[in-house]
Residue frames as a rotation matrix with the C-alpha (Angstrom) as fourth column:
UNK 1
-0.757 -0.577 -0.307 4.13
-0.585 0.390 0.711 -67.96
-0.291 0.718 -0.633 133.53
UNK 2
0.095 0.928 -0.361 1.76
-0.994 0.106 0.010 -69.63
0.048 0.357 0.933 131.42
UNK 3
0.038 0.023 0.999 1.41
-0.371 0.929 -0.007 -73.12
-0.928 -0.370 0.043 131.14
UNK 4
-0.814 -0.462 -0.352 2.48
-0.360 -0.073 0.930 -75.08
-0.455 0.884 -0.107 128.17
UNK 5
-0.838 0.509 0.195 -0.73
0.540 0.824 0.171 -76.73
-0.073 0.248 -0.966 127.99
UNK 6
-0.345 0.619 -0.706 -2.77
0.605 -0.428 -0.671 -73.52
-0.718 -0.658 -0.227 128.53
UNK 7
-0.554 -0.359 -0.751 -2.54
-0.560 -0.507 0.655 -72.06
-0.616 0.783 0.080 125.24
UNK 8
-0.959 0.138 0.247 -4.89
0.261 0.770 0.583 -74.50
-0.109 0.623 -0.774 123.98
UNK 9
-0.871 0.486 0.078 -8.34
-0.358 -0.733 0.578 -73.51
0.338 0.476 0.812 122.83
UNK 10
-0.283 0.822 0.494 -11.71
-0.911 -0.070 -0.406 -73.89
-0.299 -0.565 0.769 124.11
UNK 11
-0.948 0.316 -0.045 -13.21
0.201 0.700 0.686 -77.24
0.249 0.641 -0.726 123.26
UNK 12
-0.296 0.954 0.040 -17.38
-0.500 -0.191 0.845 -77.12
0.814 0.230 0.534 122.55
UNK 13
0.722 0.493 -0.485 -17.43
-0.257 0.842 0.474 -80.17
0.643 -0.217 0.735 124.61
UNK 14
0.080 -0.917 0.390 -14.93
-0.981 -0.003 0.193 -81.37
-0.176 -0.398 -0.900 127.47
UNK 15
0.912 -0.259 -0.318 -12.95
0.219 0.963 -0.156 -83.95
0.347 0.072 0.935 126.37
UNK 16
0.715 -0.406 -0.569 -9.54
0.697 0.475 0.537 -84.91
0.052 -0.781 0.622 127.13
UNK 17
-0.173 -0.496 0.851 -7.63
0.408 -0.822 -0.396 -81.84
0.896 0.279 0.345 125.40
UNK 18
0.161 0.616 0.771 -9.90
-0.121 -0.763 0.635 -79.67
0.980 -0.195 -0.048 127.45
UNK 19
0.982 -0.073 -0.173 -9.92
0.185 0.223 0.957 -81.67
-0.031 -0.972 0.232 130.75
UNK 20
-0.164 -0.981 -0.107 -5.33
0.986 -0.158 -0.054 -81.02
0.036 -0.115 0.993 130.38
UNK 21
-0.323 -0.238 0.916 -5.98
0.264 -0.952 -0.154 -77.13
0.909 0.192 0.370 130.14
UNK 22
0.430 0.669 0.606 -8.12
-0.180 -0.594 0.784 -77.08
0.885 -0.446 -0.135 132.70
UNK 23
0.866 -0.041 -0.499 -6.11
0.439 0.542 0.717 -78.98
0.241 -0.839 0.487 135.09
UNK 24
0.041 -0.670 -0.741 -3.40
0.993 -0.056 0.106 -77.19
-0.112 -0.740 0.663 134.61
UNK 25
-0.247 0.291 0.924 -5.01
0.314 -0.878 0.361 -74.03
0.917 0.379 0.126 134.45
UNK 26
-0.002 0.633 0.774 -7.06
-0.896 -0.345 0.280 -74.00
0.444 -0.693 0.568 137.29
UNK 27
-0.929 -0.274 -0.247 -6.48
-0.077 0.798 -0.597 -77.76
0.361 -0.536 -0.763 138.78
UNK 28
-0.048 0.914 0.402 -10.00
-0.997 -0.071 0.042 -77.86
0.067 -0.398 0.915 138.27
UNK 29
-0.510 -0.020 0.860 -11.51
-0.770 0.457 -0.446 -80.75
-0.384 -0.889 -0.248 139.80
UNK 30
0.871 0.437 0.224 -14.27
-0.097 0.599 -0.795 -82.27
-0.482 0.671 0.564 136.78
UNK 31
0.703 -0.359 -0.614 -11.47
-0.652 0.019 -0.758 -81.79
0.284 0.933 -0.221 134.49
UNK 32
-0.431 -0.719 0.544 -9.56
-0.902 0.333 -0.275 -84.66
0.016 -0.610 -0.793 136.56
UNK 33
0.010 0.459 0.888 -12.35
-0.253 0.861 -0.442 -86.76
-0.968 -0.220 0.124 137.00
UNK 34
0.838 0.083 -0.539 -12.26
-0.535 -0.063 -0.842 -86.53
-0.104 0.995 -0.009 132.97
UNK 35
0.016 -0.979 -0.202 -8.72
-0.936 0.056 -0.348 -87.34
0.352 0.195 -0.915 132.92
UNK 36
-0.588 0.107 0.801 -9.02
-0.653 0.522 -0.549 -90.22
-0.477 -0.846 -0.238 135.72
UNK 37
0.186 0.758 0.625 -11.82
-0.252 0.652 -0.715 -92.10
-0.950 -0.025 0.312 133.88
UNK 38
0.878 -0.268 -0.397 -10.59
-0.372 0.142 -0.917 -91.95
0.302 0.953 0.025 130.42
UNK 39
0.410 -0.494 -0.767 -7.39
-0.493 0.587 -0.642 -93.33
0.767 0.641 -0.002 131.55
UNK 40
0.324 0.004 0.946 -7.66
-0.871 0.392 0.296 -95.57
-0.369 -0.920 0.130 134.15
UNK 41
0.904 0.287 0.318 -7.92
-0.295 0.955 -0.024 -98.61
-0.311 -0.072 0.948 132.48
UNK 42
0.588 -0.803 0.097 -4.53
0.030 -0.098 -0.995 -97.53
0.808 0.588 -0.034 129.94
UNK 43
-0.081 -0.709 0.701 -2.76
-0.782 -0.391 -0.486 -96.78
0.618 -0.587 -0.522 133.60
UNK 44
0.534 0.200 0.821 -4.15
-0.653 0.714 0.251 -100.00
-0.536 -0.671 0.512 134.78
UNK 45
0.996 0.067 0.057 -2.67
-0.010 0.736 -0.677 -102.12
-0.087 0.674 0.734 132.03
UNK 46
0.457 -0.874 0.162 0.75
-0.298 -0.323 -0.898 -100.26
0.838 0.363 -0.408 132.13
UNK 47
0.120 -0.137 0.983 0.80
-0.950 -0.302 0.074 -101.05
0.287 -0.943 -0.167 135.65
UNK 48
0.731 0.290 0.617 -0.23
-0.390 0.921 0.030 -104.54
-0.560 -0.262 0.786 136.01
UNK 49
0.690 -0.654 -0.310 2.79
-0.089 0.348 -0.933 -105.18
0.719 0.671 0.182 133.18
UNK 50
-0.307 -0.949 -0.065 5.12
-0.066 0.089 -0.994 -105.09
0.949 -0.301 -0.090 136.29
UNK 51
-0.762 -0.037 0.647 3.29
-0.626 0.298 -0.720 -105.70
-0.166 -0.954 -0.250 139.49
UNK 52
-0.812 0.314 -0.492 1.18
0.124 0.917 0.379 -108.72
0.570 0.247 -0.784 140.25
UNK 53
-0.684 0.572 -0.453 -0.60
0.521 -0.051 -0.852 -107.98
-0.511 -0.818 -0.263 143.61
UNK 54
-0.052 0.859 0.510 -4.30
0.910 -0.170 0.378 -106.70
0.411 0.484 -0.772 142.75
UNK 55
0.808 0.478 -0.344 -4.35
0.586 -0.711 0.389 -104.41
-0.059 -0.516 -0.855 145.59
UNK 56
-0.373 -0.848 -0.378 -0.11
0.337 -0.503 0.796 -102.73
-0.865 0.170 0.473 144.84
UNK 57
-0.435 0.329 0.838 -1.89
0.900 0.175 0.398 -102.48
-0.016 0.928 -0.372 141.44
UNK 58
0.510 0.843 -0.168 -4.73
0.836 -0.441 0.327 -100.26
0.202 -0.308 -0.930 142.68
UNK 59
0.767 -0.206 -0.607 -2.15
0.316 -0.702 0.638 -98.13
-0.558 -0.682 -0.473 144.69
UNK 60
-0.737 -0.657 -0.156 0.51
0.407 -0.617 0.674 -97.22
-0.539 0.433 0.722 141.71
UNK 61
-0.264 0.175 0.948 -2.09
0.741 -0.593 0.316 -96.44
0.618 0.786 0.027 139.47
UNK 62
0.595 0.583 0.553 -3.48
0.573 -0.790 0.218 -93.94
0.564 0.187 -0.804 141.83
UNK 63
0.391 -0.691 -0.608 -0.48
0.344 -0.503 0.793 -92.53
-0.853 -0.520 0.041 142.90
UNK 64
-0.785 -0.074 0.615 0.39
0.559 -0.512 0.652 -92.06
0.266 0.856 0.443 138.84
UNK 65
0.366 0.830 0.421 -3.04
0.708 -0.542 0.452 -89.73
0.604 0.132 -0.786 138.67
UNK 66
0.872 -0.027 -0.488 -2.22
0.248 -0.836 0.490 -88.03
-0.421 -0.548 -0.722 142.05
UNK 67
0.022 -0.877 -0.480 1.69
0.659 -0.348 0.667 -87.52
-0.752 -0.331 0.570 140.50
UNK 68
-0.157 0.518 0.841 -0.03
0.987 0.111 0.115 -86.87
-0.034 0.848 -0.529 137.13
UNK 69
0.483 0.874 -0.052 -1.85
0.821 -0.432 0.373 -84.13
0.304 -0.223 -0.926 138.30
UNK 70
0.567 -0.126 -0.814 0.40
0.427 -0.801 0.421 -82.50
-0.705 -0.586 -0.400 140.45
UNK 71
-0.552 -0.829 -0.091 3.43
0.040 -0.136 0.990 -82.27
-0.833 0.542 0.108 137.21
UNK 72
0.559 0.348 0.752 0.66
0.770 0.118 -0.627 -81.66
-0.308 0.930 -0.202 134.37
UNK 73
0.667 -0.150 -0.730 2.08
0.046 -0.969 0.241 -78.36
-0.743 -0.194 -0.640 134.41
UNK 74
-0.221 -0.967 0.126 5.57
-0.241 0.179 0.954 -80.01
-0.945 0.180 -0.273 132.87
UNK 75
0.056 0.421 0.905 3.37
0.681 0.647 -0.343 -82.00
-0.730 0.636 -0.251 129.96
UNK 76
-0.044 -0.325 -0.945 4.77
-0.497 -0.813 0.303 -80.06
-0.867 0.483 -0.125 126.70
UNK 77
0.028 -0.026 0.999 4.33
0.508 0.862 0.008 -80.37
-0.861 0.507 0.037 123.50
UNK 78
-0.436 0.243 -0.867 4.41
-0.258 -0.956 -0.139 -78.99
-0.862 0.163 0.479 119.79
UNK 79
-0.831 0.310 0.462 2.11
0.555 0.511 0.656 -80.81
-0.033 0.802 -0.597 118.25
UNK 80
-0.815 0.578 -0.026 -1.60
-0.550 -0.761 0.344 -79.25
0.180 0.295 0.938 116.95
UNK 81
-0.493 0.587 -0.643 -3.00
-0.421 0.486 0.766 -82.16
0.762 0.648 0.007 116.15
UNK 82
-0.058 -0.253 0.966 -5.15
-0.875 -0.452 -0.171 -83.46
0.480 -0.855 -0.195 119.04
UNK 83
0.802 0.082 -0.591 -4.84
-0.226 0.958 -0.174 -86.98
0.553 0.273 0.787 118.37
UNK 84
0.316 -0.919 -0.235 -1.63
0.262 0.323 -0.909 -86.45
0.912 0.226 0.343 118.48
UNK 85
-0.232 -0.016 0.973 -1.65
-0.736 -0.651 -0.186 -84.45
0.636 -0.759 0.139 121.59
UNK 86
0.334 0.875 0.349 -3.62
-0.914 0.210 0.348 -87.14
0.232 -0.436 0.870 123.05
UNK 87
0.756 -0.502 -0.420 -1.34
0.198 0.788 -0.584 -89.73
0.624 0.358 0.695 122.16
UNK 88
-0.516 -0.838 0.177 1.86
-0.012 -0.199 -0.980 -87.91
0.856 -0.508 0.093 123.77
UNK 89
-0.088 0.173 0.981 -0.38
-0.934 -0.357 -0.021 -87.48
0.347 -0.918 0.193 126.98
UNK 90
0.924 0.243 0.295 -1.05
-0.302 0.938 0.172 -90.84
-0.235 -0.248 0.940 127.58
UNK 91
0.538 -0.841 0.054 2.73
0.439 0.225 -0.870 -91.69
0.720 0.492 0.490 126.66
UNK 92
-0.715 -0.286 0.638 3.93
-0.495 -0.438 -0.751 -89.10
0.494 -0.852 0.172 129.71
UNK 93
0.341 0.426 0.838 1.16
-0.932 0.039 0.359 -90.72
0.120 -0.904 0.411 132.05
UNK 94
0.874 -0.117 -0.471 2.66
0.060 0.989 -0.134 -94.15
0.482 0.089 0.872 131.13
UNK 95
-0.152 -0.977 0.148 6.35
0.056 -0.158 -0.986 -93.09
0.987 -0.142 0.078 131.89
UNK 96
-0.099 0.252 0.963 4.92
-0.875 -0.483 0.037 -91.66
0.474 -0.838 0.268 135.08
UNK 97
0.790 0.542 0.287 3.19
-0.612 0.663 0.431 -95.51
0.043 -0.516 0.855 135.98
UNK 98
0.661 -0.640 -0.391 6.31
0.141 0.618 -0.774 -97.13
0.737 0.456 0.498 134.67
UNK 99
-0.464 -0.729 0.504 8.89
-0.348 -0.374 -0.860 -95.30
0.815 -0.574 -0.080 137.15
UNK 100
0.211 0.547 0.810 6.13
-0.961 -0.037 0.275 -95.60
0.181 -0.836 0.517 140.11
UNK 101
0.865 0.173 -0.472 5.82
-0.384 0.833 -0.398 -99.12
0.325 0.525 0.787 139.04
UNK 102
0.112 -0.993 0.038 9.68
0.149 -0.021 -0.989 -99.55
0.983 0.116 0.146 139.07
UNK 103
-0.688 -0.435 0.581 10.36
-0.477 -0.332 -0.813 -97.74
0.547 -0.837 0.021 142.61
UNK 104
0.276 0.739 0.615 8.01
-0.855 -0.103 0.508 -99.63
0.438 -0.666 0.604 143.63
UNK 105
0.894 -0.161 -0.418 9.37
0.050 0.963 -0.264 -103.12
0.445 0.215 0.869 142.97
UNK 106
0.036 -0.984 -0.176 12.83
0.348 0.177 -0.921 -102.08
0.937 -0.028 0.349 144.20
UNK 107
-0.104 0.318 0.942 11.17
-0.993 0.012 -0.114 -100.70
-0.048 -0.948 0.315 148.02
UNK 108
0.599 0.715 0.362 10.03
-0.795 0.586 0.157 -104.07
-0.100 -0.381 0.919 147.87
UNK 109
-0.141 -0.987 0.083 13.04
-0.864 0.163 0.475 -105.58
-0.483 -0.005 -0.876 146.81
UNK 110
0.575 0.650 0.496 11.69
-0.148 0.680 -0.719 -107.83
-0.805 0.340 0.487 144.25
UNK 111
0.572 -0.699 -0.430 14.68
-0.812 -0.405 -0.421 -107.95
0.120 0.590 -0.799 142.57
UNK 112
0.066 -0.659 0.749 16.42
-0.547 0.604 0.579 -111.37
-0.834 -0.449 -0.320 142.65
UNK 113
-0.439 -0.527 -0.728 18.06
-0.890 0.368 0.270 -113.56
0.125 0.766 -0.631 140.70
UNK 114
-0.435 0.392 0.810 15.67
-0.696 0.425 -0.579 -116.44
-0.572 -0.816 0.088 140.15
UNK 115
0.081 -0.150 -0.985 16.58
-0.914 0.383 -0.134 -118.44
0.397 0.912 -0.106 137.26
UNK 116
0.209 -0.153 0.966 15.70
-0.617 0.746 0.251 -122.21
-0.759 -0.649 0.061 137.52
UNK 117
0.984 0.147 0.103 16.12
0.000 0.573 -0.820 -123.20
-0.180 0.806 0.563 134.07
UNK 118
0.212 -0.935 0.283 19.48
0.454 0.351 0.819 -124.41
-0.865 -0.045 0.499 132.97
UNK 119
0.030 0.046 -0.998 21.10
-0.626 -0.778 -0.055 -122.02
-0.779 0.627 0.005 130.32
UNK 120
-0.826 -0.437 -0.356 21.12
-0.428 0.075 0.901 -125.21
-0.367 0.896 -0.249 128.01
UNK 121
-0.421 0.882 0.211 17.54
0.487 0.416 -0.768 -126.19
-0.766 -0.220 -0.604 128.55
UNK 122
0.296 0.298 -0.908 16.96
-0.007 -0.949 -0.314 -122.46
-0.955 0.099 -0.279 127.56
UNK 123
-0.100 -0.633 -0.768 19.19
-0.544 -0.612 0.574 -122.45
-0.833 0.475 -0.283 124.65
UNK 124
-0.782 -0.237 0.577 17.45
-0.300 0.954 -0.015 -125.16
-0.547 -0.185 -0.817 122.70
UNK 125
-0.290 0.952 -0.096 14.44
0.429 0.040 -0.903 -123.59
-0.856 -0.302 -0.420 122.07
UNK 126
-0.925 -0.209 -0.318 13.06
-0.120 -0.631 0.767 -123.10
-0.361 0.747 0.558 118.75
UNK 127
-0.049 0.986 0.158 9.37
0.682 0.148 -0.716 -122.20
-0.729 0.072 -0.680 117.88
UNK 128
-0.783 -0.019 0.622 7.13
0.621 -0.087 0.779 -120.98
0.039 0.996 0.080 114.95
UNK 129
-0.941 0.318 0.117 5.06
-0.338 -0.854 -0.395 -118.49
-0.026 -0.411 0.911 115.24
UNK 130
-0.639 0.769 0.019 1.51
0.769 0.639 0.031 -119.42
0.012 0.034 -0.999 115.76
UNK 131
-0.830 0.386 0.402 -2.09
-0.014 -0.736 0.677 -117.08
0.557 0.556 0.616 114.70
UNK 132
0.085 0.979 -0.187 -4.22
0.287 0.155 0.945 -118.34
0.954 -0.134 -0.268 117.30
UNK 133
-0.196 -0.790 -0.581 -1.99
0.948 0.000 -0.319 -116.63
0.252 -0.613 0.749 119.90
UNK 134
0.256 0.700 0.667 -3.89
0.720 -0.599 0.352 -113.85
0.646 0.390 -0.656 121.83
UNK 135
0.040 -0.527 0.849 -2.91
-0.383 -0.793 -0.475 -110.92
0.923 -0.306 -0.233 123.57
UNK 136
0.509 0.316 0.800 -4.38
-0.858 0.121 0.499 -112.36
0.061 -0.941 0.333 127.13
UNK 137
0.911 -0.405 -0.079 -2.23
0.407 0.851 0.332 -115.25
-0.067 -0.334 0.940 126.28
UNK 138
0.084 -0.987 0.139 1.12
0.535 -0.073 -0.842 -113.66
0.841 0.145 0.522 125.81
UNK 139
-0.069 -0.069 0.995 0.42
-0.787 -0.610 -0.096 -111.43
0.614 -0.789 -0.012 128.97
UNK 140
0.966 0.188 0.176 0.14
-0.257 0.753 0.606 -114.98
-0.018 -0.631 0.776 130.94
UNK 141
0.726 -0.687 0.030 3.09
0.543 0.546 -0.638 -116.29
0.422 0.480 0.769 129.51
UNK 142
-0.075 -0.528 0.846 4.92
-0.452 -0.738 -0.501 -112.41
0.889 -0.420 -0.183 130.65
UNK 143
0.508 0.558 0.656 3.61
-0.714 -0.153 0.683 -113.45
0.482 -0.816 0.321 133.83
UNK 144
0.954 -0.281 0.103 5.37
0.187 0.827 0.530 -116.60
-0.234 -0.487 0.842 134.63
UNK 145
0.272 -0.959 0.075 8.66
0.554 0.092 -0.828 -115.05
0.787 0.266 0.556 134.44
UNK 146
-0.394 -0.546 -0.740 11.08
0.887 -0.436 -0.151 -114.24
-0.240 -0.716 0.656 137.02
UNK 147
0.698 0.313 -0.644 10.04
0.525 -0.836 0.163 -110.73
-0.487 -0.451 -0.748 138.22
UNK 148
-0.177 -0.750 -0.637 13.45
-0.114 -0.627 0.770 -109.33
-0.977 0.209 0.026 136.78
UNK 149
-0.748 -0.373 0.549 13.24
0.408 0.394 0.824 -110.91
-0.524 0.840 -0.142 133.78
UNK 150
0.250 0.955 0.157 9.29
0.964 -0.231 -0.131 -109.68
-0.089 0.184 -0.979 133.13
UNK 151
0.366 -0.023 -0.930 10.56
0.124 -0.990 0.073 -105.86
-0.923 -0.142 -0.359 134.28
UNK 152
-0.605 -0.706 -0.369 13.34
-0.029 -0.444 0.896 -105.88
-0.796 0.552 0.248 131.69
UNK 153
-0.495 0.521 0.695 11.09
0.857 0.163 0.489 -107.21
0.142 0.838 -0.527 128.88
UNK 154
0.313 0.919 0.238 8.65
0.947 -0.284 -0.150 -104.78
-0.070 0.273 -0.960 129.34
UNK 155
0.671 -0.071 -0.738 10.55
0.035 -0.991 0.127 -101.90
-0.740 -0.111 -0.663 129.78
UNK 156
-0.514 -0.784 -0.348 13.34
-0.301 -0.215 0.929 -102.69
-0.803 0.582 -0.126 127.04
UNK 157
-0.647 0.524 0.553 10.44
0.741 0.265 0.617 -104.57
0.177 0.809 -0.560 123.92
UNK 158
0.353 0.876 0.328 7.31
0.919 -0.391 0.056 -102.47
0.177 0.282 -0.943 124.91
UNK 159
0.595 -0.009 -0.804 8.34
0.233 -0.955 0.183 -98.89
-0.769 -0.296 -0.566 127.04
UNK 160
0.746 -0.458 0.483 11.73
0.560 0.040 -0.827 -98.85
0.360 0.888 0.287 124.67
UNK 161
0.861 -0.446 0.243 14.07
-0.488 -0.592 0.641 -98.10
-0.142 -0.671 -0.728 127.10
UNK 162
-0.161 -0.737 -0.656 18.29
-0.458 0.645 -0.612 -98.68
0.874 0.202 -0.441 126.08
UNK 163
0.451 -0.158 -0.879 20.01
0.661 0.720 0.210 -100.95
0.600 -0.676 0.429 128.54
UNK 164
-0.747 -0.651 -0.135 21.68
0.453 -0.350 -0.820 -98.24
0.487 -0.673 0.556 129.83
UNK 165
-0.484 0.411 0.773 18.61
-0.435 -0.879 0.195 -96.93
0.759 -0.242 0.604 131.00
UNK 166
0.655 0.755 -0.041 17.24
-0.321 0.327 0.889 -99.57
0.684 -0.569 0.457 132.40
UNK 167
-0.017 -0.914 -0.405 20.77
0.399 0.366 -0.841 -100.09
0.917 -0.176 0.359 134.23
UNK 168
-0.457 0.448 0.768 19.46
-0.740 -0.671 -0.050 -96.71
0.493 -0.591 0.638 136.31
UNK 169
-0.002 0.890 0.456 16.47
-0.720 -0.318 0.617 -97.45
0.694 -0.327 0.642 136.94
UNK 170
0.812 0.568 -0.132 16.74
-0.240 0.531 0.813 -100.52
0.532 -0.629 0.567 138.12
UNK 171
0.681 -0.119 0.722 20.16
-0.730 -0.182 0.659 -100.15
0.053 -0.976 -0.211 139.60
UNK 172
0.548 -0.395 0.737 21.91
0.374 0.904 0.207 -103.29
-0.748 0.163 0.643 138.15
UNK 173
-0.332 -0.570 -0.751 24.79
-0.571 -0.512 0.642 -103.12
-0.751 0.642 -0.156 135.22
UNK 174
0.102 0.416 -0.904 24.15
-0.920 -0.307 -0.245 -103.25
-0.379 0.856 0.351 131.48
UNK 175
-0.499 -0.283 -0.819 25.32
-0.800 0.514 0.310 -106.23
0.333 0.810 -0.483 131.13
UNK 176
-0.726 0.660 0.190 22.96
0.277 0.535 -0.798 -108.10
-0.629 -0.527 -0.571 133.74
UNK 177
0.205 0.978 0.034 19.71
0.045 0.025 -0.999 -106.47
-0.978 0.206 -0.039 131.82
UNK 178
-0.394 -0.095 -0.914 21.52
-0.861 0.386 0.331 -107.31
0.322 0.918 -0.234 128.15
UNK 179
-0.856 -0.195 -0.479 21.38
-0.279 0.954 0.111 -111.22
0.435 0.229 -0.871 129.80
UNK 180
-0.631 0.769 0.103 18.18
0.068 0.187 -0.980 -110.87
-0.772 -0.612 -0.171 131.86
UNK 181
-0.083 0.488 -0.869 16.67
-0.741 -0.613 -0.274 -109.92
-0.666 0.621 0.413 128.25
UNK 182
-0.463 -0.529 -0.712 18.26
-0.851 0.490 0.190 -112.76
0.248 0.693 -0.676 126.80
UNK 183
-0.951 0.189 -0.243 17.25
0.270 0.893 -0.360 -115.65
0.149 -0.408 -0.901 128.94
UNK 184
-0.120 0.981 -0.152 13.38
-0.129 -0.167 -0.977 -113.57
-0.984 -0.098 0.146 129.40
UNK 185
0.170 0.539 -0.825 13.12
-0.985 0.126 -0.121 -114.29
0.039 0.833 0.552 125.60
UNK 186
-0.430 0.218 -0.876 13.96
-0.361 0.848 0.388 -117.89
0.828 0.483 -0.286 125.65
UNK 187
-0.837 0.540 0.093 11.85
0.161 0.404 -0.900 -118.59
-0.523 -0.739 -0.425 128.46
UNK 188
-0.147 0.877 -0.458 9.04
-0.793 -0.381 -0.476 -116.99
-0.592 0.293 0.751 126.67
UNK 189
-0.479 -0.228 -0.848 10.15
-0.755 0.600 0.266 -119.40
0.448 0.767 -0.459 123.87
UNK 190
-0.859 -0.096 -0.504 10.09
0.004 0.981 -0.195 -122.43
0.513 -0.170 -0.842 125.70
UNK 191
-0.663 0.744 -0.080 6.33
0.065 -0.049 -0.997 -121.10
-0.745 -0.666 -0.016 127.48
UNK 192
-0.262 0.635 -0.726 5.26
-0.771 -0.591 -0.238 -120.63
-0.580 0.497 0.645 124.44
UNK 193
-0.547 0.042 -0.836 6.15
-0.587 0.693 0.419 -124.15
0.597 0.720 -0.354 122.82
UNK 194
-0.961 0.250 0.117 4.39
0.120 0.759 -0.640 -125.81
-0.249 -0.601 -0.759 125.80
UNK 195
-0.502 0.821 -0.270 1.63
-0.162 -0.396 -0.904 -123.76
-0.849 -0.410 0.332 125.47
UNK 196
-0.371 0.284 -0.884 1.38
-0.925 -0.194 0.326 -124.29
-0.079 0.939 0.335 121.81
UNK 197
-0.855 -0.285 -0.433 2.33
-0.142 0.932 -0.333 -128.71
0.498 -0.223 -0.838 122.43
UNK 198
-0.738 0.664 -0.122 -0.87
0.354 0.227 -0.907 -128.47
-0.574 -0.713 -0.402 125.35
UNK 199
-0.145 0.840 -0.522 -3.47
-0.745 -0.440 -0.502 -126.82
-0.651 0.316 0.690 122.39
UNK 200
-0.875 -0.449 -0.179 -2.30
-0.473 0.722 0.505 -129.58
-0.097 0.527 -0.844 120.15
């Protein structure tokens, strides 16, 4: 049986198209290190959205590659374009870091309920958007939220997972990661007016 990914044409040059046929053609071995270096940093970033530790960091992302690798086989698509191609691969290696990511946090049981703000502190909060607000600051801001609260955000605003999915994954009912969602945006709020109040 062929591979869906195998059907793809020679490239002059190996880039990342190439380095996916070849791997899951032949599970050749440059055409990994291709793969591996071109998206490390995208499998570091997807990671690091849900674990903190530097060195748990290190170990999902290369356990995404090694699961990567073995399931390229699965990696379908019917697009031509190889932008676009490129785009959906890196979209399936994210899913991959995301789940890892996920089972990882729940071995570790990092799951608790660890709300210290009162829900009317929380409910109080009203801010304006502000232009001097950079990416490396809102990823701080993610950061200082409860562990649950951080997962759900990222997996229900950025990955775009329903609530019922993230109910699965993480094991909890829809309506806990409707209100973990709720109370991770007005925290964000209320981190964000300090943060805005302390540039002042």
């Amino acid at each position: 049986m062929n591979s869906p990914v195998a059907h793809l044409k020679d490239q002059q040059a190996p880039n990342l198209i190439w380095a996916i046929r070849s791997c899951a053609k032949n599970n050749d071995e440059r055409a990994k290190e291709l793969i591996y270096k071109r998206m490390y940093g995208y499998v570091t970033v997807v990671v690091s959205r849900y674990i903190r530790n530097s060195y748990d960091v290190e170990e999902m992302v290369n356990e995404t590659f090694i699961k990567a690798f073995k399931a390229i086989n699965s990696f379908s698509y019917s697009e031509k374009d190889e932008d676009k191609i490129e785009k959906l691969f890196f979209g399936w290696v994210g899913r991959i870091a995301v789940n890892l990511s996920i089972d990882h946090l729940r071995s570790r049981k990092h799951f608790q309920a660890n709300d210290d703000l009162v829900e009317d502190e929380l409910k109080l909060v009203s801010v304006l958007p502000s232009d001097d607000l950079e990416v490396h600051d809102i990823l701080k801001l993610l950061d200082q939220l409860p562990e649950i609260q951080k997962t759900i955000f990222n997996l229900y605003e950025v990955e775009g997972f329903s609530h019922d999915e993230i109910s699965s994954k993480l094991n909890i009912p829809e309506s806990t990661s409707r209100t973990y969602l709720t109370r991770g945006k007005q925290r964000l709020r209320l981190l964000y007016k300090q943060l805005m109040e302390i540039d002042k």
